[in-house]
KEFITOR-799542 format. One record per residue (C-alpha): residue in three letters; chain; z, x, y. Coordinates in pm, 1 decimal. Last residue first. Layout:
# KEFITOR-799542
<site><resn>ala</resn><chain>A</chain><pz>Z</pz><px>X</px><py>Y</py></site>
...
//
This chain:
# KEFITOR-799542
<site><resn>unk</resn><chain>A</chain><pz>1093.3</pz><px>-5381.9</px><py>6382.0</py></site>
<site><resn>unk</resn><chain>A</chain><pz>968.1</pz><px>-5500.1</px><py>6055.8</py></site>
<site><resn>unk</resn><chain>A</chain><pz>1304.3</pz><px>-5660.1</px><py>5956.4</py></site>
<site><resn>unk</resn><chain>A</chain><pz>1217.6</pz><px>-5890.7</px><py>6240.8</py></site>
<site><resn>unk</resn><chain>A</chain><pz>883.7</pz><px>-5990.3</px><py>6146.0</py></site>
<site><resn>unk</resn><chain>A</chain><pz>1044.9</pz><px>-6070.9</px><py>5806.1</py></site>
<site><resn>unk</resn><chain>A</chain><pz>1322.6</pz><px>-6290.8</px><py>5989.3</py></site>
<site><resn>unk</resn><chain>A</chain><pz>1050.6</pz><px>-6456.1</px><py>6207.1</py></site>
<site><resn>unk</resn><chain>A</chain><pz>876.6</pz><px>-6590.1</px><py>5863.0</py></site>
<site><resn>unk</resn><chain>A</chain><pz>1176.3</pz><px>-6701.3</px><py>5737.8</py></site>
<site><resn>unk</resn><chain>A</chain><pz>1233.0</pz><px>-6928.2</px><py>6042.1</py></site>
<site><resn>unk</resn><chain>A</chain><pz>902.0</pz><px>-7028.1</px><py>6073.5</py></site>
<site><resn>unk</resn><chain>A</chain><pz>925.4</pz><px>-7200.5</px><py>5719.6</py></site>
<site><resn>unk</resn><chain>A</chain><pz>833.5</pz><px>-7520.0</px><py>5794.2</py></site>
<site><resn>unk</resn><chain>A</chain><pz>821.1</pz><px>-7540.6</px><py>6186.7</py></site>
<site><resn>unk</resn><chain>A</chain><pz>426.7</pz><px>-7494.4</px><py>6223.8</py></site>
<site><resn>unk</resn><chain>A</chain><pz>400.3</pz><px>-7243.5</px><py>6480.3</py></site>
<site><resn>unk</resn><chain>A</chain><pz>123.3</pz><px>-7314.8</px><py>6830.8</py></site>
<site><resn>unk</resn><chain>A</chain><pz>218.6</pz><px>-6991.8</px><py>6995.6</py></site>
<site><resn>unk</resn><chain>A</chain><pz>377.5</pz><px>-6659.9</px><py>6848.4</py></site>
<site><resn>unk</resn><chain>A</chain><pz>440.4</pz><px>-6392.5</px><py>7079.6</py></site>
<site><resn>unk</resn><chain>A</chain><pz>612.7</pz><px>-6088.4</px><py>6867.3</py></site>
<site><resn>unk</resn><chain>A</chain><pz>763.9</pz><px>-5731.4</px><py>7064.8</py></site>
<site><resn>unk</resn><chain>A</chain><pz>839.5</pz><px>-5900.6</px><py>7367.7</py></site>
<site><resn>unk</resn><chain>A</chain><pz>1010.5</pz><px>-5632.2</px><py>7545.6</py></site>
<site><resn>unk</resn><chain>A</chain><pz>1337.9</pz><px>-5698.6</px><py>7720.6</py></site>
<site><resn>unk</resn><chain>A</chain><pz>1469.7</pz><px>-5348.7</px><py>7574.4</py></site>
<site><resn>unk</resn><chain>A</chain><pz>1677.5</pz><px>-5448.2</px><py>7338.8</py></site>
<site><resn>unk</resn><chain>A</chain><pz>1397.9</pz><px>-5642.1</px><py>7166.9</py></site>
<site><resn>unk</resn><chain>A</chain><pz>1235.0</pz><px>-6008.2</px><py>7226.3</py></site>
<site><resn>unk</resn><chain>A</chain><pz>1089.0</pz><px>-6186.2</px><py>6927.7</py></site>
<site><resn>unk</resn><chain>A</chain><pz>903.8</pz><px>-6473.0</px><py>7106.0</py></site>
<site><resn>unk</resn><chain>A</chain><pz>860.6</pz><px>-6809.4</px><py>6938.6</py></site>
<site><resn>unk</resn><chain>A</chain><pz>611.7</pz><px>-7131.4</px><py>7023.9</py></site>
<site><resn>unk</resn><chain>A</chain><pz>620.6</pz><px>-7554.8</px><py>7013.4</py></site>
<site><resn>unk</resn><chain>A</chain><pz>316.2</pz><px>-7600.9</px><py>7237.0</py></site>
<site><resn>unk</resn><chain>A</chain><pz>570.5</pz><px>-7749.9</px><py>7512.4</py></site>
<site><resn>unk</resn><chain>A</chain><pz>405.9</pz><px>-8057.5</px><py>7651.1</py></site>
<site><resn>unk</resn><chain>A</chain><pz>112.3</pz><px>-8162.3</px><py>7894.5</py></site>
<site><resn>unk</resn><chain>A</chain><pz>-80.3</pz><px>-8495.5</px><py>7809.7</py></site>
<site><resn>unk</resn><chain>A</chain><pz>-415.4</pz><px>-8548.5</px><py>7707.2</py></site>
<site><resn>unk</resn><chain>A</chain><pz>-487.9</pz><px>-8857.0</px><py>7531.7</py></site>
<site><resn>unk</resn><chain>A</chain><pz>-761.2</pz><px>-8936.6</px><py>7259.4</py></site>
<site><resn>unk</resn><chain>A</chain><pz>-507.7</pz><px>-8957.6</px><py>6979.4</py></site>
<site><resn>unk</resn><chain>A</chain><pz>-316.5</pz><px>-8625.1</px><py>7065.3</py></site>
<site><resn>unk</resn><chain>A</chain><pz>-418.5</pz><px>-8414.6</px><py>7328.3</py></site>
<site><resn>unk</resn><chain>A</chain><pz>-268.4</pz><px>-8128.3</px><py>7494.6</py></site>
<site><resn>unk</resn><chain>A</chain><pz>-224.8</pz><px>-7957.5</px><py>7819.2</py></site>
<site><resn>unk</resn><chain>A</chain><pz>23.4</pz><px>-7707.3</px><py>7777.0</py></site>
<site><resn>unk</resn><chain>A</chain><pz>403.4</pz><px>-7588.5</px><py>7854.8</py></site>
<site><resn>unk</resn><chain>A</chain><pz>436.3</pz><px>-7317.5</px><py>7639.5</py></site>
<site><resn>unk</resn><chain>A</chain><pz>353.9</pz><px>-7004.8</px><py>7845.4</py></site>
<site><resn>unk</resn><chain>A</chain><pz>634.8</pz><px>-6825.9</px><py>7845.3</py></site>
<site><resn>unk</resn><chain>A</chain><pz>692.2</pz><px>-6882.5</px><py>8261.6</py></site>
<site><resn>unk</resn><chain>A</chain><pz>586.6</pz><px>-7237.0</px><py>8223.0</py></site>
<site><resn>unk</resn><chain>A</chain><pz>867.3</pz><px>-7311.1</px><py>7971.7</py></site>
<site><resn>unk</resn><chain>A</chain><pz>1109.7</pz><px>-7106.6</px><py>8172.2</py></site>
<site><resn>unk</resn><chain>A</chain><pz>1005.3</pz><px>-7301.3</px><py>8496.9</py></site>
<site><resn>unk</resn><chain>A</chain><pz>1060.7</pz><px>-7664.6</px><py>8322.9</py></site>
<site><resn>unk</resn><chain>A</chain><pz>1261.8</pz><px>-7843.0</px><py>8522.4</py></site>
<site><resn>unk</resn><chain>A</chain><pz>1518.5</pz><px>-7895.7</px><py>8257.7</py></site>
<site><resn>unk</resn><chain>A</chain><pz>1451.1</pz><px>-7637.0</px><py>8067.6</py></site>
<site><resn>unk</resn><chain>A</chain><pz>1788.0</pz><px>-7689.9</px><py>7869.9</py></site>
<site><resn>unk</resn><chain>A</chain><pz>1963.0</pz><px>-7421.9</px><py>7623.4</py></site>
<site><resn>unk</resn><chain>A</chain><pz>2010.9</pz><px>-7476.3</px><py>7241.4</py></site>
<site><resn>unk</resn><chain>A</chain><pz>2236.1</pz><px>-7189.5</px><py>7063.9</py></site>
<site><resn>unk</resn><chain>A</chain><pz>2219.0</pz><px>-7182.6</px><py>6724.3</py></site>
<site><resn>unk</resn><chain>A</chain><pz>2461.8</pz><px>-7327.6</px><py>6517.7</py></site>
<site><resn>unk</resn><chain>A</chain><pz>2337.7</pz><px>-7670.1</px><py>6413.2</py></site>
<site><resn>unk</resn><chain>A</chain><pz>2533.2</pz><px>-7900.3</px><py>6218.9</py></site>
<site><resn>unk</resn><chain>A</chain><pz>2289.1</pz><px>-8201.2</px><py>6257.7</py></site>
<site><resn>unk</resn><chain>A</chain><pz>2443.9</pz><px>-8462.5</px><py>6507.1</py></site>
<site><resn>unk</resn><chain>A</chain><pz>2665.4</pz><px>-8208.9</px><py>6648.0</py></site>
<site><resn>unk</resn><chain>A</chain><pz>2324.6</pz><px>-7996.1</px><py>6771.8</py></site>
<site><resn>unk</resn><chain>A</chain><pz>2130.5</pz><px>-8319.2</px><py>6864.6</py></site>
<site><resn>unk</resn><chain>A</chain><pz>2419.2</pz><px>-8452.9</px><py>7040.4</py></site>
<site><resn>unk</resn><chain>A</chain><pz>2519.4</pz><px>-8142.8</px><py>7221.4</py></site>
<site><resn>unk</resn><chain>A</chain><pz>2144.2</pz><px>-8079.4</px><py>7310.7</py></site>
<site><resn>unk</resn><chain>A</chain><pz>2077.1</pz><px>-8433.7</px><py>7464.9</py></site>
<site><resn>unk</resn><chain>A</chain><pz>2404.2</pz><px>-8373.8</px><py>7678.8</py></site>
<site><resn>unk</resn><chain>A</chain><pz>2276.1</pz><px>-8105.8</px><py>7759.1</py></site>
<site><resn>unk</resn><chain>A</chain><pz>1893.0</pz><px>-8232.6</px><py>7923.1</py></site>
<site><resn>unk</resn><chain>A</chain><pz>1565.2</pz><px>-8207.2</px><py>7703.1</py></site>
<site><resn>unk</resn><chain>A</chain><pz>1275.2</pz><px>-7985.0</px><py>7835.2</py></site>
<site><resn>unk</resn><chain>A</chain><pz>1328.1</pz><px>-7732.8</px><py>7544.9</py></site>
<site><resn>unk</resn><chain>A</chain><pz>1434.8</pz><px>-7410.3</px><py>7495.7</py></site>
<site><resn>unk</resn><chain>A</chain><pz>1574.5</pz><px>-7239.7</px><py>7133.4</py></site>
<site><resn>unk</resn><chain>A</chain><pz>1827.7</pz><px>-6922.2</px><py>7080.0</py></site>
<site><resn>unk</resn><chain>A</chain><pz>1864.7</pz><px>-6696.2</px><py>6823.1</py></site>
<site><resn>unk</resn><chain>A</chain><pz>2069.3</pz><px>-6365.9</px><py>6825.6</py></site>
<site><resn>unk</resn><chain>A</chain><pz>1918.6</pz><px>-6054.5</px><py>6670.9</py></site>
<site><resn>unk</resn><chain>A</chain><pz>2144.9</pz><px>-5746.9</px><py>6563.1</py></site>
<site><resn>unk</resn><chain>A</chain><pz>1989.7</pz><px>-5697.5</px><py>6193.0</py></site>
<site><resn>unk</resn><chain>A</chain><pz>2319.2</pz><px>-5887.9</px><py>6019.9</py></site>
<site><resn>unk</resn><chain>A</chain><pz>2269.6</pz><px>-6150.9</px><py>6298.9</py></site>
<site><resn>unk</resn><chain>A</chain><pz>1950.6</pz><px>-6231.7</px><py>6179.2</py></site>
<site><resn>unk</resn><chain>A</chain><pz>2053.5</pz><px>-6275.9</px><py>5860.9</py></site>
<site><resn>unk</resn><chain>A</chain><pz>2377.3</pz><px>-6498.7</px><py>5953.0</py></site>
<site><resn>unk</resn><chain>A</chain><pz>2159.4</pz><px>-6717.9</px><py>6153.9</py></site>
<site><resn>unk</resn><chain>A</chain><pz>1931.5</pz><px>-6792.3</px><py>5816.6</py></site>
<site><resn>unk</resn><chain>A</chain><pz>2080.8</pz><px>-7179.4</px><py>5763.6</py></site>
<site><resn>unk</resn><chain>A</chain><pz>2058.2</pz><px>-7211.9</px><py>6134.1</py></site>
<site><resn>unk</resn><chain>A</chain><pz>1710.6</pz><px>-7127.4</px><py>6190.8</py></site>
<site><resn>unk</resn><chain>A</chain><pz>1566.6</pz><px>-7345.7</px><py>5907.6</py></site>
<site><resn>unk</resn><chain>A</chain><pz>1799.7</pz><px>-7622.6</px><py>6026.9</py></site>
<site><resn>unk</resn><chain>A</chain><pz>1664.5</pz><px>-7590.2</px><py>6391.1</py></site>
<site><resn>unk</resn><chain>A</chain><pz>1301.3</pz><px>-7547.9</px><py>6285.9</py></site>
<site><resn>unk</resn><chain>A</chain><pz>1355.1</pz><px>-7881.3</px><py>6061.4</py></site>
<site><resn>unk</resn><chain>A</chain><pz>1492.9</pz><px>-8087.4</px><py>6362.1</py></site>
<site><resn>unk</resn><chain>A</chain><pz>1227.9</pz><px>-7974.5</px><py>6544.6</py></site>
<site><resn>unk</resn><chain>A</chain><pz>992.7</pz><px>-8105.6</px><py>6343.6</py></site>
<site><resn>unk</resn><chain>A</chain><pz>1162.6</pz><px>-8405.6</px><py>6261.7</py></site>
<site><resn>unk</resn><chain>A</chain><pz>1256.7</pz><px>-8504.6</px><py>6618.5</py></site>
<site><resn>unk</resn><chain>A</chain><pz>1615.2</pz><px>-8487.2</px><py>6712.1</py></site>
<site><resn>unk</resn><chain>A</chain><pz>1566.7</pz><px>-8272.7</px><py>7010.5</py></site>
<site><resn>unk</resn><chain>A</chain><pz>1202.9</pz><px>-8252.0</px><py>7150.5</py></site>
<site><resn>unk</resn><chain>A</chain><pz>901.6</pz><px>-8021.5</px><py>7211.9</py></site>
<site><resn>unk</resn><chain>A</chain><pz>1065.9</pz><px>-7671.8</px><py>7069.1</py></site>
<site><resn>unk</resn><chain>A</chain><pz>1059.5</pz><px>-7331.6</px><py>7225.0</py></site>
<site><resn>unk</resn><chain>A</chain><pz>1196.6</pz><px>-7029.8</px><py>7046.7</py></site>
<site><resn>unk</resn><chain>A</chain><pz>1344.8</pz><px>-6730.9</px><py>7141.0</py></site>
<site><resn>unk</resn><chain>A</chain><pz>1434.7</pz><px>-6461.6</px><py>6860.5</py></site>
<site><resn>unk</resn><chain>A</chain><pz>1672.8</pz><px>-6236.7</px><py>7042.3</py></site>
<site><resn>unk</resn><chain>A</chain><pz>1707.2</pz><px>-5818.8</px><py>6988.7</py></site>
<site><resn>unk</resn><chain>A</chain><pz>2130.0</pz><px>-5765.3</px><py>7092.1</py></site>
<site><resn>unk</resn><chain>A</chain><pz>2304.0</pz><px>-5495.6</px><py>7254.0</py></site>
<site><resn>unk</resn><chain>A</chain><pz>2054.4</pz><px>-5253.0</px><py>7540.3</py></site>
<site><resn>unk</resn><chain>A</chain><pz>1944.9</pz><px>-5626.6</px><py>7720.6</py></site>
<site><resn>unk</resn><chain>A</chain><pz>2108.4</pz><px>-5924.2</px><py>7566.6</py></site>
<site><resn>unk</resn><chain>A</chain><pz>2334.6</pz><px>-6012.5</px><py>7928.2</py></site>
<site><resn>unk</resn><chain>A</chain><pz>1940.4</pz><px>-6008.2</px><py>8076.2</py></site>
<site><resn>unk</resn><chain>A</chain><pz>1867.1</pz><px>-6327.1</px><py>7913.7</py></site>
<site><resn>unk</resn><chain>A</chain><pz>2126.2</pz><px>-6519.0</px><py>8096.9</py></site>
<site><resn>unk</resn><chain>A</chain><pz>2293.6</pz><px>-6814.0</px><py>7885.8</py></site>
<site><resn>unk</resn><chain>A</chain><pz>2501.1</pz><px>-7078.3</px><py>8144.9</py></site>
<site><resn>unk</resn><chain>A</chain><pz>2766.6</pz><px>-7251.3</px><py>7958.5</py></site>
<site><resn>unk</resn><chain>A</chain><pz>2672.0</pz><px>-7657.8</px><py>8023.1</py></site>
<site><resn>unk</resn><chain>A</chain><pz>2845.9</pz><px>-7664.4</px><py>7656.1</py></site>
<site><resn>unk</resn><chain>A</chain><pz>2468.8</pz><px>-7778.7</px><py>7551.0</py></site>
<site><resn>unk</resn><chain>A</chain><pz>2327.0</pz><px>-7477.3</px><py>7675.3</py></site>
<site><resn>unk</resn><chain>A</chain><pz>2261.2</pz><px>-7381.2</px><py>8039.3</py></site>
<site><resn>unk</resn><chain>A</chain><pz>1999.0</pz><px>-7200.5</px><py>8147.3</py></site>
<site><resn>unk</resn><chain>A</chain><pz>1908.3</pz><px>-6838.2</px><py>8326.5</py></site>
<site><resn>unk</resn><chain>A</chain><pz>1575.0</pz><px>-6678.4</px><py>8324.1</py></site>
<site><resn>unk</resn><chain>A</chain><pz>1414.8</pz><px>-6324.6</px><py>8260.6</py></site>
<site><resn>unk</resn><chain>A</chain><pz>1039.4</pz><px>-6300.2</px><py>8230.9</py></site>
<site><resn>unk</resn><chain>A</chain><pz>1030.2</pz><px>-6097.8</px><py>7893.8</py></site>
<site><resn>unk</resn><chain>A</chain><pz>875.7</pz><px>-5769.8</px><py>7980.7</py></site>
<site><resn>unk</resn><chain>A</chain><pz>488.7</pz><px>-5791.3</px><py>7807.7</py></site>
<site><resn>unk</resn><chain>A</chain><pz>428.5</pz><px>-5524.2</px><py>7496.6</py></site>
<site><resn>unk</resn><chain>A</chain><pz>296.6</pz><px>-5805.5</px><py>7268.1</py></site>
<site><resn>unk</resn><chain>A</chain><pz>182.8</pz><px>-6079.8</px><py>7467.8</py></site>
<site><resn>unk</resn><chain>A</chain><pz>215.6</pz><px>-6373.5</px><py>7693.1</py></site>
<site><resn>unk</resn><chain>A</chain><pz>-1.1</pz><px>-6641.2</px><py>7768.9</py></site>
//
């Protein structure tokens, strides 16, 4: 797993728009909160992705964009995004290398099964492309505020 003081391993994705986001077009502007989420339109994640939008203008105001991964395609994205208002920017792991390069994509179990998924995690990256925060294994309910405090700490 990755930690404090680690380069960010740099990827590119597309978002719901099929734009392509590369991390290293941040590096010496913006800070970024990256966060990785099992599955659009589930309540969790739905929750994260509210919490996150309804503080975007925060972030922003201390230089930070916000974006969130998952394994879900973009056409999944767009709908989940349009379906709830969201504003931040959704990209798709497709394949999954980003989500094994962070770390996220685990072996877990749930009711006696083990099955791999993204532990749902978020990475405060700065300017620099250092991780600065590496938080695994979040509960969604007020993650968002809790980033933004971590953030005014930097």
């Amino acid at each position: 797993m990755l930690q404090p003081g680690d380069p960010a391993p740099l990827f590119s994705l597309p978002d719901a728009d099929m734009d392509r986001f590369h991390l290293d077009s941040l590096q010496g502007r913006k800070k970024l909160v990256l966060y990785f989420y099992p599955k659009d339109d589930t309540p969790g994640c739905t929750l994260e992705a509210l919490e996150f939008t309804d503080l975007q203008p925060e972030f922003e105001a201390l230089g930070a964009e916000i974006i969130g991964i998952s394994r879900d395609n973009c056409v999944s994205h767009g709908a989940f995004r349009d379906k709830h208002g969201i504003n931040v920017r959704l990209l798709a792991d497709t394949e999954g290398e980003v989500c094994q390069a962070y770390g996220v994509w685990q072996e877990r179990e749930r009711q006696g099964e083990k099955r791999c998924g993204i532990v749902r995690s978020t990475f405060l990256i700065d300017q620099a492309g250092v991780i600065r925060q590496a938080l695994y294994d979040v509960k969604p309910k007020g993650h968002a505020t809790q980033l933004l405090e971590l953030l005014r700490e930097l």
